[in-house]
N, C-alpha and C positions, 0 to 999 in steps of 0.2 A: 448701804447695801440692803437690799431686798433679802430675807428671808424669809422662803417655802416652806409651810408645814401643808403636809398631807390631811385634806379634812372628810370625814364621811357623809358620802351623799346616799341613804338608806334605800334607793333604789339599786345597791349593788355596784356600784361603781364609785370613785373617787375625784376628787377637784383639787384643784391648787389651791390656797389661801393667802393671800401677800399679805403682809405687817409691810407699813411704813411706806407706802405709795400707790398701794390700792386703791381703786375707787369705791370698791363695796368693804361697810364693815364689814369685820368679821371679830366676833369676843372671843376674846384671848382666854378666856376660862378654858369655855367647848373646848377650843384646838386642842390645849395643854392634854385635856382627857381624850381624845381622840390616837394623839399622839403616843400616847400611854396604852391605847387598843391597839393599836396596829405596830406598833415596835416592841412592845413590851410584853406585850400577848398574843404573841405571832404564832408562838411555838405552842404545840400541844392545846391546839383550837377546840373547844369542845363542840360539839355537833348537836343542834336541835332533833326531835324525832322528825321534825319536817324537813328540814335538812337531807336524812337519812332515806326519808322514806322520798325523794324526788329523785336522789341518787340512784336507788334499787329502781325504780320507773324506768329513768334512762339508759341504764344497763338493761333491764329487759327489754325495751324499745330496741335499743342496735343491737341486741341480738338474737332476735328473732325471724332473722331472715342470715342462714349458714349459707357458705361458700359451698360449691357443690366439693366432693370427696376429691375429683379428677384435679380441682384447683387446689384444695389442699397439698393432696401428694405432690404435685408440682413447686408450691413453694418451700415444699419439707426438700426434695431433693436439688432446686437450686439456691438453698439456703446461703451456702459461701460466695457464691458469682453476687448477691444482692447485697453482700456484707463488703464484699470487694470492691461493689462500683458505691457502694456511702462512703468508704475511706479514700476511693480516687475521685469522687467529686470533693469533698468538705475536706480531706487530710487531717491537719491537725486544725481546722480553726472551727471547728464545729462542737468541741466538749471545751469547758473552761477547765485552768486547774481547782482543785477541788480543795480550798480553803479550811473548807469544814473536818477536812480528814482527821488531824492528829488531833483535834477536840473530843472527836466522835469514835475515834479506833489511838488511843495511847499507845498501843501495846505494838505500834506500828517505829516507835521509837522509844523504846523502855529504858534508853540511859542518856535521854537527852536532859539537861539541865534546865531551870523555869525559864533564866533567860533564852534558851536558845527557842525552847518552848514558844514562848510571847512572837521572839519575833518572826517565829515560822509559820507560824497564825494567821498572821497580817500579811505574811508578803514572802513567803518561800523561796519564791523562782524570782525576786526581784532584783538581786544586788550578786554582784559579781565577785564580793566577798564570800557571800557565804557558800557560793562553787567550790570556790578555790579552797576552803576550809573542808568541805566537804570533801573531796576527791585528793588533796593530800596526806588528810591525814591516814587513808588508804595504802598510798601509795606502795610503801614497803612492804607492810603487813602484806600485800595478794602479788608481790614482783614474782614470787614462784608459781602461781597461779596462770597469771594473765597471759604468761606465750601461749600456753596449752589450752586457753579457753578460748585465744585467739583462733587457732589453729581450729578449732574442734567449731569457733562458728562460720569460719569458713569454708568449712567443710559442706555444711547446714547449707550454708544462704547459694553456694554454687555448684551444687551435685553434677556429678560428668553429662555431658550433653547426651539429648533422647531420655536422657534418666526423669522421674517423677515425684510425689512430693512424698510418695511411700518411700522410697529410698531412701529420701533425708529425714524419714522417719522414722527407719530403720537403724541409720547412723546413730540419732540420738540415742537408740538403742544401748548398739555397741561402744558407744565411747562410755556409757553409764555401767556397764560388764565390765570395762577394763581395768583389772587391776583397783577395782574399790574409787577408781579417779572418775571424777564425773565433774562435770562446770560447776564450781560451789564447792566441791568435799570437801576445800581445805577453810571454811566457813564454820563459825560456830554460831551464825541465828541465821535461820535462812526464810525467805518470805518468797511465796509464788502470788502473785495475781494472774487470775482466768480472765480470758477477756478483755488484755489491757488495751484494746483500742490503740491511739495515738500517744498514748505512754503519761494519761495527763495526773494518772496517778503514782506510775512506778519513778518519774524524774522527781518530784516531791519529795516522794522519801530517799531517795542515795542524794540530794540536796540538803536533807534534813537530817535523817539518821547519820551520825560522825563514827558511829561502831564500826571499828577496823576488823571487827569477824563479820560485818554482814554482807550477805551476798542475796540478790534479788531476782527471783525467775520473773520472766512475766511470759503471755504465751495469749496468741487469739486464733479465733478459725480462720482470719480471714488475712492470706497471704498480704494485701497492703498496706494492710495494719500493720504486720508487726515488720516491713520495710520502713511504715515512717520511724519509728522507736530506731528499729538498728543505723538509721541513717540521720538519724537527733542527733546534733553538734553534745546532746548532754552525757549520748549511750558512753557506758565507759566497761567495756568488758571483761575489767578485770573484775566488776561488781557488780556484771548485774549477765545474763543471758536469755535473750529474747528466742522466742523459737514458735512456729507455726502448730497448731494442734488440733482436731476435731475429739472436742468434749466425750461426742456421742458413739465414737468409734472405740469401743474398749480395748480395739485390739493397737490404737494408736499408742506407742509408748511414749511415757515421761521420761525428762533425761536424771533424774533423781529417783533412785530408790526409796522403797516404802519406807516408814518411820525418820524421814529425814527434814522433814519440815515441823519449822514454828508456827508459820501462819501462811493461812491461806483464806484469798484474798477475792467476794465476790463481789462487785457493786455494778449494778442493773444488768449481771450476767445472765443470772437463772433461769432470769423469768424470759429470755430469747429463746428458749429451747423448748422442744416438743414436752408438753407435762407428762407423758406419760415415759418419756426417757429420765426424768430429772430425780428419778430415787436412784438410778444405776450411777448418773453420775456422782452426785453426793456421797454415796457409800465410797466410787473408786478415789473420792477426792482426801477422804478419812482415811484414807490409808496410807497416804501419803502424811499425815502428820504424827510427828512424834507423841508420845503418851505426853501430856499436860500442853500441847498444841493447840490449834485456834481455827475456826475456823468464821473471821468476819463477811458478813453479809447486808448490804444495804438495798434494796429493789423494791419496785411498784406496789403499791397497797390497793387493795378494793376498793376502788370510788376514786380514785383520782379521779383529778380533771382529765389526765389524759385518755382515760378509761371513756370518760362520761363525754368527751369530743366525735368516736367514732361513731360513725356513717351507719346505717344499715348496708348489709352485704359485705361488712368488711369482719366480720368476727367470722373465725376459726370453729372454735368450741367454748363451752362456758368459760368466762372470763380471758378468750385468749384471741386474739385480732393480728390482722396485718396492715400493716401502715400501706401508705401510698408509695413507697418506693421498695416491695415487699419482704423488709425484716419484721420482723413476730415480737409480739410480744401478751406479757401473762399478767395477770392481778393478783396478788395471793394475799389471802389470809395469816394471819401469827397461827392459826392452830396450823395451818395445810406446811408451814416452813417449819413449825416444832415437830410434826411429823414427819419429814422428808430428815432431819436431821437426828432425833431420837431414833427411828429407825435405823439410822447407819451408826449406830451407838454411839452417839457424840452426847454430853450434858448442855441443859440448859445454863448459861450464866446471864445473858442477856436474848430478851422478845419483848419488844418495844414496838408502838404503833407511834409513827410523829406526825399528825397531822397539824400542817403549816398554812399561815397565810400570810399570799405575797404578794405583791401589790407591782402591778406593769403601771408606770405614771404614763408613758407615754401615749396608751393607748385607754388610758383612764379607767382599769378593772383590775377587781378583785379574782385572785386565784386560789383555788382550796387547792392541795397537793396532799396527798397520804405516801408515807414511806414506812418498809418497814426495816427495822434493823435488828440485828441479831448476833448475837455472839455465840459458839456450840462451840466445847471443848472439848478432848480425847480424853478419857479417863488415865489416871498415872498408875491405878491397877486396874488385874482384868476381873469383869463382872462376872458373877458367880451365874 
């Protein structure tokens, strides 16, 4: 057999190396060390000041030439129809599931066991076992649950004809007024994710998490997104309820009362939104968690590559661009997300910068990637 190691070719880019029927040597010392840079010290890349200082060029480069105001306000107000048509072209094959999750957010399944841990690491959504361990051991614990969440998302997903999505916004309302019963009440850990997309993070965990109290909101702006999740062979409603929502609309309601969350849940949400909306939603997001609550967050860091790719004429405002098929997107700093979070009085317990590097073999180049990650928690008393 032929074995690939990855070798560094210092113009930036990458080559294959063949052992054992190659025609060009190559000394197996170099490899060994190479192999030890690029796999072993992937994570937490440190940055030359050249490095840095070609990054900040390139950002001022593409953005120095803004979209005129008349184009902005145009893609602020059909922000959902461009969110709409990404999920009915790509559906679900467009995000992978997100392996990294329960390494990176624990608290995402806080009474899972090591073993169950390891193997949900590796391969969560792979085996047909651990569904079915997943979803029975449910089973009883939510049977008084699941008519009534049945009923209440039906309600949701088919509002009387001529009716609009205010209405089924309205519902969710009313079914969270009534009588203290709301999808989840009878729940004791409950988790929302904002922006679940194509569900590649919410099926993960009711795969993973075996807690027979957990119950999962997840919720996106963009009505075809949250059709694929409700129409997932995995959705299972007596655990989980998907619901349509505009972040930026405060007067949209949740179907969950204030204080009733453990965790809530944003990854590459925030930075979609208009920045100068993103302190209102935060704050309304904090209120929704219970006092010793959570509130996880993963999104774009300053300098990405994805940042340092755009065009001129495609930036918004500082650090904030529109893609080619026009969803938005932001760069944020750790100070600018400890401020949007300490503001709505949430604690630091985690603000981490992870700057990674990733290697595409197939197209032979190296990738810099910055993320940031962050964990804000509600305090368990009130600040004086």
């Amino acid at each position: 057999a032929v074995v690939l190691v990855l070798g560094w070719n210092w113009g930036s880019h990458l080559r294959l190396c063949p052992f054992g029927g190659g025609s060009r040597p190559f000394s197996f010392l170099p490899c060994l060390a190479l192999v030890h840079l690029i796999f072993h010290n992937r994570d937490n890349v440190e940055w030359s000041e050249e490095q840095e200082a070609s990054a900040r060029s390139k950002v001022q480069e593409n953005s120095s030439q803004l979209l005129p105001q008349d184009k902005q306000e145009e893609y602020e107000v059909n922000a959902k129809k461009y969110w709409d048509d990404f999920y009915k072209i790509h559906e679900n094959g467009f995000f992978k599931d997100r392996h990294w999750l329960f390494t990176e957010f624990p608290e995402l399944v806080p009474h899972r066991i090591s073993s169950q841990n390891r193997d949900s690491v590796h391969g969560f959504s792979d085996t047909e076992e651990s569904k079915k361990e997943g979803l029975g051991s449910c089973e009883n614990c939510h049977c008084s649950l699941e008519t009534r969440t049945e009923k209440q998302l039906n309600l949701v997903k088919s509002p009387p004809e001529g009716h609009t999505e205010e209405l089924a916004a309205q519902k969710h309302s009313e079914l969270s007024q009534c009588d203290g019963h709301y999808p989840g009440s009878a729940a004791s850990y409950r988790i929302l994710e904002v922006g679940c997309g194509a569900g590649n993070t919410v099926f993960p965990i009711l795969q993973t998490n075996n807690d027979p109290g957990l119950f999962v909101y997840c919720c996106d702006f963009s009505t075809a997104a949250v059709d694929l999740v409700q129409n997932n062979a995995e959705y299972d409603s007596s655990r989980c309820f998907a619901f349509v929502h505009d972040l930026c609309n405060d007067q949209s309601p949740f179907p969950m009362p204030e204080e009733s969350l453990d965790i809530v849940i944003l990854i590459f949400v925030l930075s979609a939104i208009l920045p100068e909306k993103m302190q209102c939603i935060v704050t309304r997001l904090s209120r929704l968690l219970k006092p010793g609550g959570m509130i996880l967050l993963r999104d774009y860091g300053r300098y990405d590559l994805a940042q340092l790719r755009f065009k001129k004429g495609q930036c918004l405002s500082d650090n904030f661009y529109v893609r080619g098929d026009g969803t938005r997107v932001y760069f944020f700093t750790q100070d600018e997300l400890d401020h949007l979070f300490t503001t709505a009085g949430l604690e630091k317990i985690q603000n981490l910068l992870d700057r990674r590097l990733q290697v595409n073999r197939g197209k032979q180049m190296t990738m810099y990637r910055v993320w940031i990650q962050c964990k804000y928690c509600k305090p368990t008393t009130l600040q004086p």
